[in-house]
C-alpha positions as CSV (number, residue, x, y, z in Angstrom):
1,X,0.0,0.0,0.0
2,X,1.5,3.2,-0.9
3,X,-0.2,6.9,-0.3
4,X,-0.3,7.6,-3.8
5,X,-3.0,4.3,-4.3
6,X,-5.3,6.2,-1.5
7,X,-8.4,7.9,-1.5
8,X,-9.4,10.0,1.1
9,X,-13.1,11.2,2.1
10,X,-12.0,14.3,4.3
11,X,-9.1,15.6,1.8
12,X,-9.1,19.1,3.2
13,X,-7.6,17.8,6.5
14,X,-4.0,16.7,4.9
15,X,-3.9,20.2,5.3
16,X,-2.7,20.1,9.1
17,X,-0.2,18.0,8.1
18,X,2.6,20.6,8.8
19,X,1.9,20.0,12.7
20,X,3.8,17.2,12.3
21,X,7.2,19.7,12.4
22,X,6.1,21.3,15.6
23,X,8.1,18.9,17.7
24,X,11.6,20.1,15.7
25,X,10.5,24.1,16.4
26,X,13.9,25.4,18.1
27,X,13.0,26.6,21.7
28,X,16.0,28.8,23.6
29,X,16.9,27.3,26.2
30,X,20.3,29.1,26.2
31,X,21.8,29.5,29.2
32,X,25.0,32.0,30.5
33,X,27.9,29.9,32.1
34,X,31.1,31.0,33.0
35,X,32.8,28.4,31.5
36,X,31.7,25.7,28.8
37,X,34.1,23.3,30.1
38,X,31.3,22.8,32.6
39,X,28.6,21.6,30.3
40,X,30.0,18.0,28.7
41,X,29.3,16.5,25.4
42,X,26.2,14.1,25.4
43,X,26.0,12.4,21.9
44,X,23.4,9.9,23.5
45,X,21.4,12.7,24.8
46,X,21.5,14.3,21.0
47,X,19.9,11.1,19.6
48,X,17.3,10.3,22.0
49,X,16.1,14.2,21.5
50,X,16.1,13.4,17.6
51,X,14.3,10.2,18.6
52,X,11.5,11.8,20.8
53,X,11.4,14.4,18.5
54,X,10.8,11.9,14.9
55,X,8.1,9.8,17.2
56,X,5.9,13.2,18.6
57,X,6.0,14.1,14.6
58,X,4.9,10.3,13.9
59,X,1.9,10.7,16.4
60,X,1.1,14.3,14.7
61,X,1.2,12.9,11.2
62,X,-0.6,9.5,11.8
63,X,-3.7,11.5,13.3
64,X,-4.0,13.9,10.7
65,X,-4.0,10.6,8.2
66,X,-6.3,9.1,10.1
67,X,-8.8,12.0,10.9
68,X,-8.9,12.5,6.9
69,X,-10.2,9.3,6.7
70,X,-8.3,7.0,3.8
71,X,-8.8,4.5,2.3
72,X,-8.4,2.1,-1.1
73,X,-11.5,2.5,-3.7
74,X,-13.4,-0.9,-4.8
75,X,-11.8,-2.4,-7.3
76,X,-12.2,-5.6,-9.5
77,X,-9.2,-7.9,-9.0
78,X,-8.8,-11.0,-11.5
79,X,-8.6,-14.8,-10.5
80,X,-8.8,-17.8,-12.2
81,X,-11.6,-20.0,-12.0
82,X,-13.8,-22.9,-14.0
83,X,-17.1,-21.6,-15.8
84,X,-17.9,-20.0,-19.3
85,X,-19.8,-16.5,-20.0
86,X,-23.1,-17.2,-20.8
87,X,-26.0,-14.8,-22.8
88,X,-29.1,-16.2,-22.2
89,X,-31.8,-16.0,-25.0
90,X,-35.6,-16.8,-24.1
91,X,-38.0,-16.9,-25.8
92,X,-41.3,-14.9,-24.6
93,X,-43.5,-15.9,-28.2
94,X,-47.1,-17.1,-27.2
95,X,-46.4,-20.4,-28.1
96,X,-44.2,-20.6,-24.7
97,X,-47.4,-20.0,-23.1
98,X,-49.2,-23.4,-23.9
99,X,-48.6,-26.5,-22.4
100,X,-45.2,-27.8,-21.8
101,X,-44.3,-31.5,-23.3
102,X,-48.4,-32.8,-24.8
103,X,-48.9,-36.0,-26.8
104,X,-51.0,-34.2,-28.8
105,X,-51.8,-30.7,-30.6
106,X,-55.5,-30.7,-28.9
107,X,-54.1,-30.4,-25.8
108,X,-52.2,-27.4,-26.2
109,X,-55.6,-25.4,-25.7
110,X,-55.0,-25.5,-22.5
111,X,-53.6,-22.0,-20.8
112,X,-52.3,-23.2,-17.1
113,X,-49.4,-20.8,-17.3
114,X,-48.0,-22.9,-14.1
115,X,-47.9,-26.0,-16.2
116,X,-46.4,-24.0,-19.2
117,X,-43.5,-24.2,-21.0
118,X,-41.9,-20.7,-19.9
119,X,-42.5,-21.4,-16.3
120,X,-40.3,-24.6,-16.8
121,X,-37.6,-22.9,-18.5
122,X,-37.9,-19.6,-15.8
123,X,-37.3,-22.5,-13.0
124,X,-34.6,-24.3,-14.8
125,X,-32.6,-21.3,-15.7
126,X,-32.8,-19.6,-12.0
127,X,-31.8,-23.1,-10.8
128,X,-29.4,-22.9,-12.8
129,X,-27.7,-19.8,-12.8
130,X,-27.4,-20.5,-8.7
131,X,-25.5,-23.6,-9.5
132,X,-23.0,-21.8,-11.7
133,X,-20.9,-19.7,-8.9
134,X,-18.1,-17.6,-11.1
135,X,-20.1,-16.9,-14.5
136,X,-20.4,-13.6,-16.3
137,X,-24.3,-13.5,-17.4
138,X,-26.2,-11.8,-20.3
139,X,-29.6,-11.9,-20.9
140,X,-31.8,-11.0,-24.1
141,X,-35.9,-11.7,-24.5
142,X,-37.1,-11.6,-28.0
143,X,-40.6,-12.0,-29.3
144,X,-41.6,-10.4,-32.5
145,X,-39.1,-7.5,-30.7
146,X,-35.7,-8.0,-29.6
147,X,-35.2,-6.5,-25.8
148,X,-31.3,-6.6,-24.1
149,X,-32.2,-6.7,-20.5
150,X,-28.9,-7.3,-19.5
151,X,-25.6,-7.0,-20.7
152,X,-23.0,-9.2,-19.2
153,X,-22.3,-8.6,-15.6
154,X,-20.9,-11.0,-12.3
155,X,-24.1,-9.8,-10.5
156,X,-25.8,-13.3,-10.0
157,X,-29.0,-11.1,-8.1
158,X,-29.4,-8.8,-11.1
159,X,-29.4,-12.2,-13.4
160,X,-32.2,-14.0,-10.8
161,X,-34.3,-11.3,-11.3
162,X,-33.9,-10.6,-14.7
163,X,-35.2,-14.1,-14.6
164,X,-38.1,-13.8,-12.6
165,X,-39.6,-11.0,-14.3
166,X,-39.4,-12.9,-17.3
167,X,-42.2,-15.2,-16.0
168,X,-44.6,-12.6,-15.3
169,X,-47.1,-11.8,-17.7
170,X,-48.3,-13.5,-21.1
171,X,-46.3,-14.1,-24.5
172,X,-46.3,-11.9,-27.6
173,X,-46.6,-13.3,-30.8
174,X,-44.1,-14.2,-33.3
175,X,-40.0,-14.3,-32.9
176,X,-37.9,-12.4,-34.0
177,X,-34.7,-14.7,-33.8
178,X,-32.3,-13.8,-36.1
179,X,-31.7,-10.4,-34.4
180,X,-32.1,-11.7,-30.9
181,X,-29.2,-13.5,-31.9
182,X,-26.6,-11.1,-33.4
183,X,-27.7,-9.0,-30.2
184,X,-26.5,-11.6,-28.1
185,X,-23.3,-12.0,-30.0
186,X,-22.4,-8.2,-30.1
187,X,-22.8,-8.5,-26.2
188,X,-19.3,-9.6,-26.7
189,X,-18.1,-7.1,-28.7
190,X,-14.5,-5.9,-27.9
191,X,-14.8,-7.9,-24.6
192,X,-11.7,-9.6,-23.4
193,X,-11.5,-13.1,-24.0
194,X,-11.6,-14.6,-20.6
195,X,-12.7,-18.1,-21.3
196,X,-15.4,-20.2,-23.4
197,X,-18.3,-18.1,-24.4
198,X,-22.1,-19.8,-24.7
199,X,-25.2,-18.4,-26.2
200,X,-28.2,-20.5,-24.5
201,X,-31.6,-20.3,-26.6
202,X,-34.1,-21.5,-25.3
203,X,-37.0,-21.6,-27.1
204,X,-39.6,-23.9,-28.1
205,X,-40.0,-22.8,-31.9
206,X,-37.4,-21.8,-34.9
207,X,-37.7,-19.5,-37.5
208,X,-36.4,-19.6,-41.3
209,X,-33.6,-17.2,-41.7
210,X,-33.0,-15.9,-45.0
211,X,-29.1,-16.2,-46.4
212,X,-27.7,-12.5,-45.8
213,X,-29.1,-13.7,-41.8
214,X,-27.1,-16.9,-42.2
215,X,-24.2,-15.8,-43.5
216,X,-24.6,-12.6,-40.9
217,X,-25.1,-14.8,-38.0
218,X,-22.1,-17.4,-38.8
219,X,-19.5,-14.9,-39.1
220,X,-20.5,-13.3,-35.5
221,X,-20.3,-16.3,-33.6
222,X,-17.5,-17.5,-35.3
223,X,-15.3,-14.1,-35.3
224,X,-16.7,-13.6,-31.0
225,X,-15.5,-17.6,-30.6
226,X,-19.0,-19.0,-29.7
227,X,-21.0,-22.1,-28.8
228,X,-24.3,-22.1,-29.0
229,X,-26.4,-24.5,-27.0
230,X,-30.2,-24.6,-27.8
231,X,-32.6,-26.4,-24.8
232,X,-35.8,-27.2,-27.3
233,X,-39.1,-27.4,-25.8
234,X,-41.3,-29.3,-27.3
235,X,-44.8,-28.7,-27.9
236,X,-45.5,-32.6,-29.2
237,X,-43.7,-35.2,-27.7
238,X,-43.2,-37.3,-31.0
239,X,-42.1,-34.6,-32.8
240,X,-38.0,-34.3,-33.3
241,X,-35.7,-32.3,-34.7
242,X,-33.8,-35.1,-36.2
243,X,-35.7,-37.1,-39.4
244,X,-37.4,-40.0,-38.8
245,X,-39.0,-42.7,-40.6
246,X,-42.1,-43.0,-40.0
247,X,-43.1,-39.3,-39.2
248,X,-45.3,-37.2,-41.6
249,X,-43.5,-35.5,-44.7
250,X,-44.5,-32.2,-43.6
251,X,-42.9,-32.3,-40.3
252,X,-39.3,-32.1,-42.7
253,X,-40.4,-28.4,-43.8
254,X,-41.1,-27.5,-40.2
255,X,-39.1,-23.8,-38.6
256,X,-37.4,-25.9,-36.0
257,X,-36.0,-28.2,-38.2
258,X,-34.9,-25.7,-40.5
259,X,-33.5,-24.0,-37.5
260,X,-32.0,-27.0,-36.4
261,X,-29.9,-27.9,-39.7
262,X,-29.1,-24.1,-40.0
263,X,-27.3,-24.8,-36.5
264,X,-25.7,-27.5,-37.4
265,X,-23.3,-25.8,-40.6
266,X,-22.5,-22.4,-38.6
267,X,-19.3,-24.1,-37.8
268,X,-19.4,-23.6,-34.2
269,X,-19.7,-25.7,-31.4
270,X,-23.6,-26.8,-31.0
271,X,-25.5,-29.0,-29.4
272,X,-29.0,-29.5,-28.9
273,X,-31.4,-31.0,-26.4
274,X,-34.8,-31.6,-27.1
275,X,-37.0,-31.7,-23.8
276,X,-40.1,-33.7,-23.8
277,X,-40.9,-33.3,-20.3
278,X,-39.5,-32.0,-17.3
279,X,-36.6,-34.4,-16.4
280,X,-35.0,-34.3,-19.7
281,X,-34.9,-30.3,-18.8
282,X,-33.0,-31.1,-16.2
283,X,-31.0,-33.6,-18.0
284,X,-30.3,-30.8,-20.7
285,X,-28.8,-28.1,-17.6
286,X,-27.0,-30.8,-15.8
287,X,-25.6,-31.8,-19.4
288,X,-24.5,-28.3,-20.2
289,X,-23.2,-27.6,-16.3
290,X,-20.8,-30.2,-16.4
291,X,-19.4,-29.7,-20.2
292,X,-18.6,-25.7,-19.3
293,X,-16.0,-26.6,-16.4
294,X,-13.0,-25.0,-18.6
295,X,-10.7,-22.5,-16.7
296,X,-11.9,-19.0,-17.0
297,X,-10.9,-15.3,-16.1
298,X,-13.1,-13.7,-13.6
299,X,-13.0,-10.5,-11.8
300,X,-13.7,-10.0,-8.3
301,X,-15.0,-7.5,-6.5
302,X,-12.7,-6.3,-3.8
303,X,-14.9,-3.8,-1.5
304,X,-13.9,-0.4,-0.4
305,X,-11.2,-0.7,2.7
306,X,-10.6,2.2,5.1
307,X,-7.1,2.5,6.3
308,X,-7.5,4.5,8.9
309,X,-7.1,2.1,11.7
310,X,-3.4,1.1,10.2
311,X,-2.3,5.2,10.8
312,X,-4.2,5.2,14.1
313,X,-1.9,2.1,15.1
314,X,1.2,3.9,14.0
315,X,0.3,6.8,15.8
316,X,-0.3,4.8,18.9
317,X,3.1,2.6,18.7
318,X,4.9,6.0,18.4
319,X,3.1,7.5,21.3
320,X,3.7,4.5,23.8
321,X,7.7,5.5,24.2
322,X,7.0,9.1,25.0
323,X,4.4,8.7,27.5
324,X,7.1,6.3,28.8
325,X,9.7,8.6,28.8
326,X,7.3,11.8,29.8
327,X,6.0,9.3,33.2
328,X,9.5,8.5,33.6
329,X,10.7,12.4,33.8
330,X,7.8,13.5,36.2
331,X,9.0,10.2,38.3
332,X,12.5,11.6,38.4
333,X,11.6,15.1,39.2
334,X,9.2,14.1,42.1
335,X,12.2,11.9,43.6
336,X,14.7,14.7,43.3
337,X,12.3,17.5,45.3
338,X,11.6,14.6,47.7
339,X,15.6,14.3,48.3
């Protein structure tokens, strides 16, 4: 710690700080003698003078330190820990309003919002955000309208409640992915590269981009170094995302799947998981929780620290030898009248 690295929240009282030289202020004590033979040289008495004199100036500058109240600004130190940086992208269509996981298309009239599929993914993501202690979190809603709530920031109660209010409410219609994308890329814009960087969707419909939005998209994640991992609700339990058999033809022209193969050539790490129900959302966190364990930079928050105890103790080891030697004094001159 060094005085220049202070801050100081009374600044104007540094300005007693020439007290400190009062102690050195010449006093005459000159006195007439007939002969200086009479008066011996003292080198030992010259240095504890100095001595007494450097600690009262010690005790004079240490208060006025203290009384002007220092101390070292927060700051945000860097450490090395295991995590990613994570944008979160939810999607707040109407469609996440219906139910979460049916057999069927005829069930999906019902509007329980507590059974639906947003209120699964709100109590998935604020699980898992509190399992993740060292992350740097961004978070962007997108409907028919893309809204940054939340650029990327340590604050892991700003993220929870971000969260929250995302369940309140009822869906808008239509997506607007494409752009809810490059937003959550440019969230890393001229950031630092601390670690590995993840762009979450999760979202229970796709959307066909067009190629300029394809070709747009691809170079973003690719030039910010990002993997994208997107947590698929379904709305039909037998549809997929991957072609089978025995499904209907049309399913093949579908937004999701579109999506889906889109994904799969941006040339980035991606990974899907398509929840049915609400184990296989869990499945899909705990899957994605223990693949982002890579080391990462983080910065911590040191808090403000006052210093003003450190000066007080300097003051107060400087003071103990002079109210030693000033008890010792009054000692020896009560002895001598008492003689």
């Amino acid at each position: 710690m060094s005085l220049l690295s202070l801050s100081f929240e009374s600044p104007m009282v540094l300005l007693l700080s020439p007290l400190a030289i009062l102690p050195w202020l010449v006093i005459n004590t000159e006195k007439v003698v007939p002969w200086d033979r009479f008066i011996p040289h003292d080198p030992l008495s010259s240095v504890i003078d100095r001595t007494l004199k450097t600690l009262a100036s010690i005790v004079i500058l240490g208060l006025v330190l203290a009384l002007s109240g220092p101390y070292v600004p927060e700051y945000a130190k860097e450490r090395l820990a295991q995590g990613a940086e994570f944008v979160i992208l939810l999607d707040r269509s109407r469609s996440m309003d219906e139910p979460f996981a049916v057999e069927d298309s005829a069930q999906k009239v019902n509007r329980d919002l507590s059974k639906s599929k947003r209120s699964a993914a709100i109590k998935h993501l604020k699980a898992f955000v509190r399992l993740r202690p060292d992350e740097r979190w961004g978070f962007v809603m997108f409907s028919n309208k893309v809204m940054p709530l939340l650029p990327l920031t340590e604050n892991k109660d700003a993220v929870l409640a971000t969260i929250k209010a995302n369940g309140l409410g009822k869906g808008m219609s239509e997506t607007n992915l494409a752009q809810s994308m490059h937003q959550a890329a440019d969230y890393f814009e001229g950031e630092k590269y601390r670690g590995s960087r993840v762009v979450l969707l999760v979202s229970d419909g796709g959307e066909k981009f067009s190629e300029t939005e394809q070709n747009r998209i691809s170079s973003i994640f690719q030039d910010n170094r990002l993997s994208l991992y997107w947590i698929y609700l379904k709305s039909i339990d037998a549809f997929s995302l991957e072609k089978k058999d025995d499904e209907p033809d049309s399913w093949d022209q579908l937004p999701e799947r579109k999506l889906h193969r889109f994904f799969s050539t941006m040339q980035v790490p991606y990974e899907v998981f398509e929840a049915g129900n609400d184990a296989e959302v869990t499945d899909a966190f705990t899957a994605i929780n223990q693949a982002q364990s890579d080391s990462i930079i983080v910065n911590e928050i040191q808090p403000k620290q006052s210093k003003a105890p450190i000066f007080l103790s300097f003051a107060l080891i400087a003071l103990l030898p002079l109210v030693t030697v000033r008890l010792y004094l009054m000692r020896a001159i009560d002895h001598s009248a008492n003689s």
